[in-house]
C-alpha positions in Angstrom: -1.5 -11.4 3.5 -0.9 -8.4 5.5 -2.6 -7.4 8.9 -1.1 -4.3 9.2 -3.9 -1.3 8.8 -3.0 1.2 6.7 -1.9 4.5 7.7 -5.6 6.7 6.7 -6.5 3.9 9.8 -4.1 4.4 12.0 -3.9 7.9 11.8 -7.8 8.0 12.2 -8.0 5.4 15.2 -5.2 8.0 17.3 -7.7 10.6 16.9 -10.4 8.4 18.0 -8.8 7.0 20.8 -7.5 10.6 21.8 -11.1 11.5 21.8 -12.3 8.3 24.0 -9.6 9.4 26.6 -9.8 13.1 26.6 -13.5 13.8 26.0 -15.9 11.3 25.9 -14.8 8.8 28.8 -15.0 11.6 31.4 -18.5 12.7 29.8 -20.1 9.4 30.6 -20.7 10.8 34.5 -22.1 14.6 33.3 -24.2 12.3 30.7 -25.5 10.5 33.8 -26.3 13.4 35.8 -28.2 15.5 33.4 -30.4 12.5 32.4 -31.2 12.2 36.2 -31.6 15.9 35.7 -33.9 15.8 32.8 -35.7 12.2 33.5 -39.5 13.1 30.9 -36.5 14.8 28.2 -35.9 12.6 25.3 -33.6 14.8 23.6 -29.7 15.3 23.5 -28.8 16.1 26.6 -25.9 19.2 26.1 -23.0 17.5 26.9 -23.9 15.5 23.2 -23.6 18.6 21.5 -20.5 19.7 23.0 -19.4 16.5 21.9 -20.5 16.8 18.9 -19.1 20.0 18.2 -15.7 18.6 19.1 -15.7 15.7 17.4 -16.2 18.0 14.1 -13.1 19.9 15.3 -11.3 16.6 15.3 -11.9 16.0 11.9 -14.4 12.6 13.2 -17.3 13.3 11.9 -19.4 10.9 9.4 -16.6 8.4 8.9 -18.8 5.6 8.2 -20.4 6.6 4.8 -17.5 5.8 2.2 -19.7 7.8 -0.8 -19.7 11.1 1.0 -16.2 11.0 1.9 -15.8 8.5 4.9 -13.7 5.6 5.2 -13.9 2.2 3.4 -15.6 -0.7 5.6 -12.3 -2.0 6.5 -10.7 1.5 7.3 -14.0 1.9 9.6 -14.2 -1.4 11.5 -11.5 -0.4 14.0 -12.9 3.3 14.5 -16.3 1.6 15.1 -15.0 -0.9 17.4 -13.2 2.2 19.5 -17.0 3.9 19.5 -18.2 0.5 20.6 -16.3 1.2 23.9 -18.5 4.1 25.1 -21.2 2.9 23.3 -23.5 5.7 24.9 -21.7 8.5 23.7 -18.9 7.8 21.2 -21.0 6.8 18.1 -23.6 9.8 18.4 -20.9 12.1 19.0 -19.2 11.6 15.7 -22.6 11.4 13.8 -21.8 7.0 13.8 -25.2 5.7 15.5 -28.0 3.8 14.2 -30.7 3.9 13.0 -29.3 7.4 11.2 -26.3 5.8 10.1 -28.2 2.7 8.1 -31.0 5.5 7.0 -27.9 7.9 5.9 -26.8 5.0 3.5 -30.3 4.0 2.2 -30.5 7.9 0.9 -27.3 7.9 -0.1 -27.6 4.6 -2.8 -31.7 5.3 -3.6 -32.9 8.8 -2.4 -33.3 11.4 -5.3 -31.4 14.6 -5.6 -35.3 16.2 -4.0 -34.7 13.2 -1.5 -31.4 13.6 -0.7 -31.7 17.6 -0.2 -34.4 17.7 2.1 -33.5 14.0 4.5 -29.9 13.6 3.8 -28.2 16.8 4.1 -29.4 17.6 7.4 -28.5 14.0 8.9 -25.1 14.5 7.6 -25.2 18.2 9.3 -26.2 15.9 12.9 -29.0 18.6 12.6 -31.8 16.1 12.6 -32.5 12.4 13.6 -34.4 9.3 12.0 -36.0 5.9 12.8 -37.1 3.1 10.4 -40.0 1.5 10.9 -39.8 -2.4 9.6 -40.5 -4.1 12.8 -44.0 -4.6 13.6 -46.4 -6.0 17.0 -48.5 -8.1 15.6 -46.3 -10.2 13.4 -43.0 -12.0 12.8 -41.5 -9.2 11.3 -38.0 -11.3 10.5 -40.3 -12.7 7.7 -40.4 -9.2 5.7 -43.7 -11.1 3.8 -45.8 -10.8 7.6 -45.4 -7.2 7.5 -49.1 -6.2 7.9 -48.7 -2.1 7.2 -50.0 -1.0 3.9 -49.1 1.7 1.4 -51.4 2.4 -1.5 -51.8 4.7 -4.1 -54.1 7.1 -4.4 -53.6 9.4 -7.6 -50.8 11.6 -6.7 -50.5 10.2 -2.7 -49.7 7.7 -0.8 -52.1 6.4 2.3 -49.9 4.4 5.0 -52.0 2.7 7.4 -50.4 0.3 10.2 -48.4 -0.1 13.3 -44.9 -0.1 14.1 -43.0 -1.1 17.2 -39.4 -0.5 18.2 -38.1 2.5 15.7 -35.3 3.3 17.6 -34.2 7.4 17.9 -38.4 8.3 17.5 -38.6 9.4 20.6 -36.5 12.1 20.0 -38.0 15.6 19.5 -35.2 16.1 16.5 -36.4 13.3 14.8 -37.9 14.7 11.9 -38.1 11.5 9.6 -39.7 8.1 9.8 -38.3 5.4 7.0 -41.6 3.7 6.6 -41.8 -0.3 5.2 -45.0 -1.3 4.1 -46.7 -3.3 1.9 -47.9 -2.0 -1.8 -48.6 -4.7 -3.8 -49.8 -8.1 -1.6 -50.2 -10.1 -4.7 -46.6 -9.2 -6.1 -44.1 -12.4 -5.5 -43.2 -12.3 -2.2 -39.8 -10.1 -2.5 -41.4 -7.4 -4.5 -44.7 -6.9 -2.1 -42.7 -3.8 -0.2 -41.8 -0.7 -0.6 -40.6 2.3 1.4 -42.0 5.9 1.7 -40.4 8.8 3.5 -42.5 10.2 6.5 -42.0 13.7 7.7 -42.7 12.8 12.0 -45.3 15.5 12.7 -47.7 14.2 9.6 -50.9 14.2 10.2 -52.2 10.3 11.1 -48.3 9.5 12.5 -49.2 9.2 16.4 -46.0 8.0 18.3 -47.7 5.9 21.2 -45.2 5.5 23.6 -41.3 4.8 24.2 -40.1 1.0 24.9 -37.8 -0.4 27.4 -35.1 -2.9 26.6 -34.5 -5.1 29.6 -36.0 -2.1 31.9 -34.0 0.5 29.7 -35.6 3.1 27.6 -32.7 4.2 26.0 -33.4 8.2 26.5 -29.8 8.9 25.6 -30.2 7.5 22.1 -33.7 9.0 21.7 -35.6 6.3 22.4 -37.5 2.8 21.3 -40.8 4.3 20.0 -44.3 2.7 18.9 -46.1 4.5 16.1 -49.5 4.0 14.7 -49.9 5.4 11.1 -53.9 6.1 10.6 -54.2 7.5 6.7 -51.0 9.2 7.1 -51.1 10.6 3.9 -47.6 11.4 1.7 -46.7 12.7 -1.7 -45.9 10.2 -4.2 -42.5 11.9 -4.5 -42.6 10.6 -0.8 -41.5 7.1 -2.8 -37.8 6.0 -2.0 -37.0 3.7 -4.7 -39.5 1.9 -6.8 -42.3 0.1 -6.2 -41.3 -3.3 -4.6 -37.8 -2.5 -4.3 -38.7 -2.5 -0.5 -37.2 -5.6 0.5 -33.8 -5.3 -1.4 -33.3 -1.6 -0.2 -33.9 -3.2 3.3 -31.2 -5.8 2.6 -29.1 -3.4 1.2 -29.4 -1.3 4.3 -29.3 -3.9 6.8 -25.9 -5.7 6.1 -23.4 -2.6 6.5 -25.8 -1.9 9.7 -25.2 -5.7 10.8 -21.2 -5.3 10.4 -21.5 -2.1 12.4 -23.3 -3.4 15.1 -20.6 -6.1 15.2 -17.9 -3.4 15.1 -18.8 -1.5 18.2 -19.8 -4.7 20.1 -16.4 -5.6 19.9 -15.2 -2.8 22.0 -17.7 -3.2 24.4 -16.0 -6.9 24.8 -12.6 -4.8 25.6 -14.5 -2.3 28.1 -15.8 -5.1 29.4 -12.5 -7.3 29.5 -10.8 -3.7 31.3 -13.5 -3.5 34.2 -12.5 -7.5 34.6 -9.0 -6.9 34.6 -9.4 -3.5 37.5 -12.1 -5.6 39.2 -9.8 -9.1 39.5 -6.7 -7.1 40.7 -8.0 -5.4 43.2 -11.1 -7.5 45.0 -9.6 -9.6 47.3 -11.9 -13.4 48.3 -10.3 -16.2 49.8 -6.9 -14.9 50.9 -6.1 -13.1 47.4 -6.9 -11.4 44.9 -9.5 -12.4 42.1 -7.0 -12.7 39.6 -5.4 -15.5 41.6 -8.7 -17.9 40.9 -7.8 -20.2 38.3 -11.7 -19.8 37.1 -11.1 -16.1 36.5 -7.7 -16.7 34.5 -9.9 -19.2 32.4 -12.6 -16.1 31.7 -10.4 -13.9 31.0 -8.2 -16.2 28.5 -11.2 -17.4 26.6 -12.8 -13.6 26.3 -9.7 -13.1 25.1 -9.6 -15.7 22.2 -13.2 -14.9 21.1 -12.3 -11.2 20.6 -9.1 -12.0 18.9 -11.1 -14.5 16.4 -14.4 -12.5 15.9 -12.3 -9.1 15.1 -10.3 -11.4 12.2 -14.4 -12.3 11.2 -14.8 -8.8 11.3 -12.0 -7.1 9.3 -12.3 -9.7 7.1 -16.1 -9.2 6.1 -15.0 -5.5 5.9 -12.6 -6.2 3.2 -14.8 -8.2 1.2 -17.6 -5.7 1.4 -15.2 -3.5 0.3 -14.2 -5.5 -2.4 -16.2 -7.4 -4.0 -19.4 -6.2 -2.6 -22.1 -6.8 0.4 -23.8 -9.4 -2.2 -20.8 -11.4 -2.0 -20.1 -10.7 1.7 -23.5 -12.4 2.8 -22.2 -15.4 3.9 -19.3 -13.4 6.7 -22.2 -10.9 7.3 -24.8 -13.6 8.5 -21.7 -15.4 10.4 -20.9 -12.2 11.9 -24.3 -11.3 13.0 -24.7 -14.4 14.8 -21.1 -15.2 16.6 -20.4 -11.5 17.8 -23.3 -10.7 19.7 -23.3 -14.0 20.9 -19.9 -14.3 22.3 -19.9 -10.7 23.6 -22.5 -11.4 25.7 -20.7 -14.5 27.2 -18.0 -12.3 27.7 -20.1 -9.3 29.4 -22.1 -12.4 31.1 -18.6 -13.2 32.7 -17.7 -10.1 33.6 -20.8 -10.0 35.6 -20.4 -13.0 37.7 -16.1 -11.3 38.4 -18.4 -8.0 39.6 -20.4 -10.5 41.8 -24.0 -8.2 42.9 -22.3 -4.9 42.0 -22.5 -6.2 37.8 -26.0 -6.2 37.7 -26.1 -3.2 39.4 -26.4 0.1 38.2 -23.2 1.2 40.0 -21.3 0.0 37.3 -21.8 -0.3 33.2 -21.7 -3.8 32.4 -25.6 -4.4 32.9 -26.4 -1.6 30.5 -24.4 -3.4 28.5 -25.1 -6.3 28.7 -28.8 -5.4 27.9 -27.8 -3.4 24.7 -25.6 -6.9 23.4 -28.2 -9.0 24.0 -30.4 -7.0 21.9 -28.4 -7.3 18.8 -29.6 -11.4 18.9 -32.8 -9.6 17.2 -32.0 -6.6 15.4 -31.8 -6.4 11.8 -32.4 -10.0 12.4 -33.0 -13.3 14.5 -30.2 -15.9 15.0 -32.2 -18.5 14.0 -33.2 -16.7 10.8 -29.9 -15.9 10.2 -28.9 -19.4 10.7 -31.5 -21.0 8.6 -30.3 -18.9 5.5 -26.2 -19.7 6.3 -27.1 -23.2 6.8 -29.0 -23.2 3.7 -26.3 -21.5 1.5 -23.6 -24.0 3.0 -25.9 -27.3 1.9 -25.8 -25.8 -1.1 -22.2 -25.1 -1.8 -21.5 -27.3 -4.8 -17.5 -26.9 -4.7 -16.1 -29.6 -1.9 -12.9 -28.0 0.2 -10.7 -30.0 -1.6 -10.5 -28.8 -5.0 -7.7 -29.9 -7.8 -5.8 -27.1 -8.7 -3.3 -26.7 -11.4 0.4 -26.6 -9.2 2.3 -23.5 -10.7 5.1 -24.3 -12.6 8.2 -24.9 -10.4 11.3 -22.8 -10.4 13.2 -24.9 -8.1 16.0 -27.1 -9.8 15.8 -30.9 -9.5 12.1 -30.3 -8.1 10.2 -33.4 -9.9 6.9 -31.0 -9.8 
């Protein structure tokens, strides 16, 4: 077993954290100011693009999609966790943030050569922006079944009618493509009731009500939370991605690389975190010393610690099986991933806090923004508890006990009675 990264990784993760230090850390404040500047703009603000334009320079530039030349999941998984750190700035600079990078991969396994021309192309090129649109209002959307928007067939169209909530990057003016979910056939067993269509944004019928907050943050840096009613939106059947009822396994397909990226970059928000705890505990004095001197903040920062060390193994390790022998096979690290790292990230950003006293929920500092964004991966691309229910499920199953009988290999060793 060997923990050492290869060297396409490490020669990949100097550039990134080059990047980080040079660029993107020191764009965080002009970031800040032009969205003060801008405050009704939901668009890149232009220090993105001159991000973006050096991060193509650097050679970073749509590492996460292994079938158009990226890197393997377990190549990625450190360069993700580095964008994690700037989580603002670092993954949209390098053409690495959702929802484009799970949409990018959906057209990229199902879309057809047509498909792939018009929508892909120009998400590779950073050019234009995405959303998908699963999650819904007025239903328990982690039950893909509840999903109440429809899309039927009418000779050589489809008719979407429904609402969606929370399609992430919609907001954005560039956003020229909504990944639609919906149901096509309501009396097909329960997995094949869904299907996907791909809608241009500025159809007629597609009305984008209004931009959501996350824990009183809308997000305008990222393009947005948006709600979208579809009224007859009305689509060429060649609009189709996939087959009928493939819907639910092309969402499954997309979700689990988007689940182990999520995972990725929260881990480097842990060690942004765990930095600001380290600057903070050295240098506030309470009590007659320094914070680092409290035996309480020694424990914090030990445990945060641990959980980061054992999560990334989690991590790197689901990477390697995806890679391997394939997300199928990987379910059971990707739903154990999905629920452990947001969960002990935000512990460890929930500590962080409390080392920040009033100034952590402030806006003064990052780790409330932060904290906001981790706590939101409990529900995207699925619950905990639905998560749970389906590893708990799979584990009751497992008809293999730990202890199996294997055949010893023949010793080598003289005198050894085995």
């Amino acid at each position: 077993m060997d923990f050492a990264p290869d060297q396409t990784t490490r020669e990949v993760t100097g550039r990134v954290r080059d990047f980080l230090a040079d660029d993107v850390l020191p764009a965080e404040p002009v970031l800040a100011a032009q969205l003060a500047a801008t405050p009704d703009d939901w668009s890149f603000r232009p220090v993105v693009r001159h991000l973006q334009a050096t991060a193509r320079e650097r050679g970073l530039w749509n590492l996460f999609l292994p079938s158009d030349g990226g890197l393997t999941n377990l190549q990625y998984a450190p360069v993700a966790e580095l964008t994690g750190y700037s989580p603002r700035l670092a993954p949209v600079a390098m053409n690495c943030a959702a929802p484009d990078t799970g949409n990018m991969e959906l057209l990229a396994d199902f879309a057809t050569p047509g498909q792939r021309e018009r929508w892909l192309d120009p998400l590779l090129d950073g050019t234009q922006r995405s959303a998908f649109c699963m999650t819904e209002p007025d239903v328990a959307s982690s039950d893909a079944t509840n999903i109440a928007t429809r899309i039927v067939r009418e000779g050589d169209e489809y008719v979407i009618t429904g609402r969606k909530w929370f399609a992430t990057g919609a907001m954005n003016p560039d956003c020229g493509l909504l990944v639609v979910m919906g149901k096509t056939d309501p009396e097909a067993p329960r997995h094949r009731q869904q299907s996907m269509v791909l809608v241009p944004r500025d159809t007629p019928g597609v009305t984008v009500l209004r931009g959501l907050t996350v824990l009183g943050y809308d997000d305008r840096d990222h393009g947005g939370h948006a709600e979208i009613v579809f009224d007859d939106v009305r689509v060429p059947a060649t609009a189709l991605l996939g087959g009928e009822g493939d819907g639910f396994a092309m969402a499954q397909a997309r979700l689990g690389p988007g689940r182990i990226h999520h995972c990725m970059r929260a881990l480097g928000t842990a060690e942004r975190a765990l930095d600001l705890v380290r600057e903070r505990a050295a240098e506030r004095v309470a009590f007659g010393g320094p914070l680092a001197d409290q035996g309480v903040v020694r424990e914090w920062a030990a445990t945060s610690r641990i959980e980061i060390e054992s999560l990334r193994l989690l991590v790197l390790k689901t990477a390697w099986l995806m890679d391997t022998v394939g997300n199928k096979a990987a379910m059971t690290e990707i739903q154990a991933i999905k629920i452990a790292v947001p969960r002990a990230v935000g512990q460890i950003l929930d500590r962080a806090v409390q080392v920040f006293g009033a100034a952590g929920v402030s806006g003064d500092h990052p780790l409330a923004e932060l904290l906001a964004g981790v706590r939101t991966l409990r529900l995207a691309d699925g619950p905990d508890e639905v998560h749970l229910a389906s590893l708990g499920r799979a584990e009751l199953r497992r008809r293999a006990p730990y202890l199996v009988r294997v055949a010893p290999e023949p010793s080598t060793v003289e005198g050894d009675p085995t």
